[in-house]
SEMARVO-998620 format. One line per field, with one value per residue (C-alpha): x negated, y, z; residue in three letters. Coordinates in nm, 4 decimals. Layout:
u	X / ...;
v	Y / ...;
w	Z / ...;
code	Ala / ...;
//
This chain:
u	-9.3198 / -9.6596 / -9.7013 / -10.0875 / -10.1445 / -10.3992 / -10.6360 / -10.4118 / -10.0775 / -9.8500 / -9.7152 / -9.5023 / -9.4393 / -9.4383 / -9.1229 / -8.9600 / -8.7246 / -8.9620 / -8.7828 / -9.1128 / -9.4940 / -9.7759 / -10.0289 / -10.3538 / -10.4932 / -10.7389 / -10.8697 / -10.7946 / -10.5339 / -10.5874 / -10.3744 / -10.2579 / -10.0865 / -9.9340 / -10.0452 / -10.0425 / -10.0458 / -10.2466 / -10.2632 / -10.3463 / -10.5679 / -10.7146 / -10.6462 / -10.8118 / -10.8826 / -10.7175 / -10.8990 / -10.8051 / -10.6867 / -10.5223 / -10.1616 / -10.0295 / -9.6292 / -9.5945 / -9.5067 / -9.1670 / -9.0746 / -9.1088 / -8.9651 / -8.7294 / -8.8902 / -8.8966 / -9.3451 / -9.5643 / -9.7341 / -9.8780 / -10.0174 / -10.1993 / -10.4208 / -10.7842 / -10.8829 / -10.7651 / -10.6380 / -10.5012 / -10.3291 / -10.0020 / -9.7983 / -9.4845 / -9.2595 / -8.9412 / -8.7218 / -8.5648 / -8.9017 / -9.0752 / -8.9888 / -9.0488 / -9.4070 / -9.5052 / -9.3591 / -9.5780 / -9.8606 / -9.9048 / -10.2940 / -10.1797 / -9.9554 / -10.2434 / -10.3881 / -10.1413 / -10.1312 / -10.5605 / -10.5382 / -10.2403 / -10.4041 / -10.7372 / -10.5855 / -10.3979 / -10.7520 / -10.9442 / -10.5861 / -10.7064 / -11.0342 / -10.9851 / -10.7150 / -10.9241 / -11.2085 / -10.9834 / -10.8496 / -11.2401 / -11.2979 / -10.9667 / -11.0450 / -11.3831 / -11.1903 / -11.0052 / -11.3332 / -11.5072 / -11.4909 / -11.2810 / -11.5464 / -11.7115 / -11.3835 / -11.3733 / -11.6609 / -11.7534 / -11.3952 / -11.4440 / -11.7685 / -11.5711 / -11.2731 / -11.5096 / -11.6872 / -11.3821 / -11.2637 / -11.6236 / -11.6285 / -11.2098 / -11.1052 / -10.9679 / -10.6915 / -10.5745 / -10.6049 / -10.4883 / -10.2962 / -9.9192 / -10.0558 / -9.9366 / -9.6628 / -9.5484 / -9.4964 / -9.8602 / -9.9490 / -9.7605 / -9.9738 / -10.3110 / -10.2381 / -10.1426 / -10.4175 / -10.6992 / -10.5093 / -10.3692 / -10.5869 / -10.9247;
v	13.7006 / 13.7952 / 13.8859 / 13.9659 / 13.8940 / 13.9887 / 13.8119 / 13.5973 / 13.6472 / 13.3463 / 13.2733 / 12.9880 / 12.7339 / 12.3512 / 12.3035 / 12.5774 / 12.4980 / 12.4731 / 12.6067 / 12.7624 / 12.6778 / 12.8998 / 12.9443 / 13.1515 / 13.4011 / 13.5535 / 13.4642 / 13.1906 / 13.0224 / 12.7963 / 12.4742 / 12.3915 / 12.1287 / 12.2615 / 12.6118 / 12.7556 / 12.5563 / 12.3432 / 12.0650 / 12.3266 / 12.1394 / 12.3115 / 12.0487 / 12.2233 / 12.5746 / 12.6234 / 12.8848 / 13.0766 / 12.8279 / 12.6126 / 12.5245 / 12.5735 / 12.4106 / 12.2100 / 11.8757 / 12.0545 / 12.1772 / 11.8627 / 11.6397 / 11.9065 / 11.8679 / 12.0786 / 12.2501 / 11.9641 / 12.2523 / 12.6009 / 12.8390 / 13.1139 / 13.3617 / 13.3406 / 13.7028 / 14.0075 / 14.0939 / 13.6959 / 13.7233 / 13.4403 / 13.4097 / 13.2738 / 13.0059 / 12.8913 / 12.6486 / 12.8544 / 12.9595 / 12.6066 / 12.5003 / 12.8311 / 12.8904 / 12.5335 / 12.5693 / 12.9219 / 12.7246 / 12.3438 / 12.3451 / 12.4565 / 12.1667 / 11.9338 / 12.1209 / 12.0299 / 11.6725 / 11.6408 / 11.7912 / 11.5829 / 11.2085 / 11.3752 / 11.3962 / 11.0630 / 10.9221 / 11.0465 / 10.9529 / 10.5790 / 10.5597 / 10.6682 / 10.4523 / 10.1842 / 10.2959 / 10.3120 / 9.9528 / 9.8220 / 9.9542 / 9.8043 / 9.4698 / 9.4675 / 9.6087 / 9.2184 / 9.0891 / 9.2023 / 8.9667 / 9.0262 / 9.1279 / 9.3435 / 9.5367 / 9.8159 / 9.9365 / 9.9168 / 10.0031 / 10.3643 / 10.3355 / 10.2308 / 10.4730 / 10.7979 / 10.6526 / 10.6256 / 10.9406 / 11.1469 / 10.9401 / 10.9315 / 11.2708 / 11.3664 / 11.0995 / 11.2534 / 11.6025 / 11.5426 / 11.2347 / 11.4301 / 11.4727 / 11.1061 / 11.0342 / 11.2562 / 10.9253 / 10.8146 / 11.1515 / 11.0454 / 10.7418 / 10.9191 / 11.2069 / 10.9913 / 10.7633 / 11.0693 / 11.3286 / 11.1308 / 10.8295 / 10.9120;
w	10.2461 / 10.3149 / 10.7322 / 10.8481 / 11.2136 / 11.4627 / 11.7243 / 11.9805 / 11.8422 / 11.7797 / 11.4852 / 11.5410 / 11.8882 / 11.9396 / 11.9089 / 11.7105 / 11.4395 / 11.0973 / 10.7856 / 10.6660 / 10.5617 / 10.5196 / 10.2813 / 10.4976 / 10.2752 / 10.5001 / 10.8688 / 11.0229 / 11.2453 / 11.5679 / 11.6120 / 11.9700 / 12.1292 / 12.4705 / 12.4415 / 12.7754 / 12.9915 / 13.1963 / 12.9448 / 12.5925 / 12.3342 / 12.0560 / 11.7769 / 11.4784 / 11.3248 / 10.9731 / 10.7065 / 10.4325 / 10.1346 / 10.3902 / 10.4618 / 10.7641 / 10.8866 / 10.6026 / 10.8173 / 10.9921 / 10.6371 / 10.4478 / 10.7174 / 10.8722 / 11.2528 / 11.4800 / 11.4722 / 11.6070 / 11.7399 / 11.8095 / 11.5745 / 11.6582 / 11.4738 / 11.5661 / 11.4233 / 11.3337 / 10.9739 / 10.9497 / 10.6496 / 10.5523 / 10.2662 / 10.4239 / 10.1576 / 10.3083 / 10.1878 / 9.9185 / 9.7677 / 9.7933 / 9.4140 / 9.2927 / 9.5045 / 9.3633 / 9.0248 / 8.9564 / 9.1123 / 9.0930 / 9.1981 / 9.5191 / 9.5729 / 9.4490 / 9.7616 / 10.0131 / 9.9049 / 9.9255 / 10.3012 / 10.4159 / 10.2649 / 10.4191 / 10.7299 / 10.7222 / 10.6243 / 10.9304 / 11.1352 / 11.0235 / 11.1073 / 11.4389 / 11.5512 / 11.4076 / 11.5825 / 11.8722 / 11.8078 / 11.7840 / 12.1649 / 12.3210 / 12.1453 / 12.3436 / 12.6638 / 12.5965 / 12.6223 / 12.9594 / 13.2497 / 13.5044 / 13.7743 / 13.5307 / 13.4315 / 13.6522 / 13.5593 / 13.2050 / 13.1448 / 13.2880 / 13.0993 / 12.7682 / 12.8459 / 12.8764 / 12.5661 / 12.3798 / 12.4798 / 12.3382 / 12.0465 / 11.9416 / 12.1220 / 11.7657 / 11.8185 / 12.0924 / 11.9573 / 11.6276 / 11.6189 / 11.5855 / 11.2242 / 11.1222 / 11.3776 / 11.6613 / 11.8708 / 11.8683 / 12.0637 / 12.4438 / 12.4977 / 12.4259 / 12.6350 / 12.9141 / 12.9156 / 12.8402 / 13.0727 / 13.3433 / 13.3966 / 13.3339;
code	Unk / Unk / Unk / Unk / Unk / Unk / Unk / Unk / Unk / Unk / Unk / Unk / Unk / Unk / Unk / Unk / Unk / Unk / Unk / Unk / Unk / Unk / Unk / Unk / Unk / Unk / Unk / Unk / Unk / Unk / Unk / Unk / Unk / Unk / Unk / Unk / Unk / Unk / Unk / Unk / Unk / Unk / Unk / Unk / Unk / Unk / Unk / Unk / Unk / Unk / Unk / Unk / Unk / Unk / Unk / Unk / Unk / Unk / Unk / Unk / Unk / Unk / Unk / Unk / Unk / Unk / Unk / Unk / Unk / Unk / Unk / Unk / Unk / Unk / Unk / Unk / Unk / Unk / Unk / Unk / Unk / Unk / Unk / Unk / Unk / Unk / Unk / Unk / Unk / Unk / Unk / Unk / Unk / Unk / Unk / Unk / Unk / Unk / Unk / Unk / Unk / Unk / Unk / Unk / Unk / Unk / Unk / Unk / Unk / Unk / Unk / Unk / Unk / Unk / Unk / Unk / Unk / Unk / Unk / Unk / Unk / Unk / Unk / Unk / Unk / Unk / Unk / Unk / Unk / Unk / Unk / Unk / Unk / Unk / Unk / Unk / Unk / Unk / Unk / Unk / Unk / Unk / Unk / Unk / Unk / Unk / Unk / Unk / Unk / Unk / Unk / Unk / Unk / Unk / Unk / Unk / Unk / Unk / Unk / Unk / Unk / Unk / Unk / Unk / Unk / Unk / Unk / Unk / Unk / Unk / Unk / Unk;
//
């Protein structure tokens, strides 16, 4: 089913029950973990040839997160479970498509946490009279250099998401 959707409306919420993808035709659709409220992060902006909801259909979880359209006219071709064989069947480059932007994802998802795991091996190395400091120095680096792991991180594992928003949110 094809739905077009204008500036600021929802399309799905964190948390709904996923028994659809999209496939964004036209526009382009804004990524959110904790839309509205105090906490909202925009994770990434999704254009026309990308998938959208893919993770909650494949896996059968519940959306990771919020959609929203970013501009009027945004234009989705809806495929529920029914229609996944069929969509993919009538066209397999698109599938080739999904797979490219979910080991692209998974790619950047592993350079950051290795990145990540580079600083906190340092943070093992500063002296203890010397910690307080340079680790708020370190921390704020880590944060500008690695925000994507916060923002993005419920891409590879929903789990990793808890600790990085408590440590960036609540601690620094």
């Amino acid at each position: 089913m094809r739905s077009t959707f204008n500036k600021g409306d929802v399309i799905f919420r964190q948390g709904d029950a996923a028994n659809s993808m999209f496939d964004i035709l036209s526009g382009s659709v804004g990524v959110y973990m904790g839309y509205g409220t105090e906490h909202e992060t925009q994770v990434t902006i999704l254009n026309a040839g990308d998938f959208l909801g893919e993770m909650g259909l494949i896996e059968c979880y519940p959306r990771s997160a919020t959609a929203v359209a970013m501009e009027d006219g945004t234009a989705l071709q809806e495929i529920g479970e029914k229609e996944f064989s069929e969509y993919f069947n009538s066209r397999p480059m698109r599938l080739l498509t999904i797979m490219q932007q979910l080991s692209q994802r998974l790619r950047d998802r592993t350079d950051d946490y290795e990145g990540a795991c580079r600083v906190l091996e340092g943070l093992k190395r500063i002296q203890p009279d010397n910690r307080s400091k340079t680790l708020m120095e370190m921390a704020r680096e880590l944060l500008d250099r690695y925000e994507s792991v916060m923002n993005t991180a419920y891409e590879v594992d929903d789990t990793m998401y808890i600790p990085y928003a408590y440590i960036y949110q609540e601690h620094i």
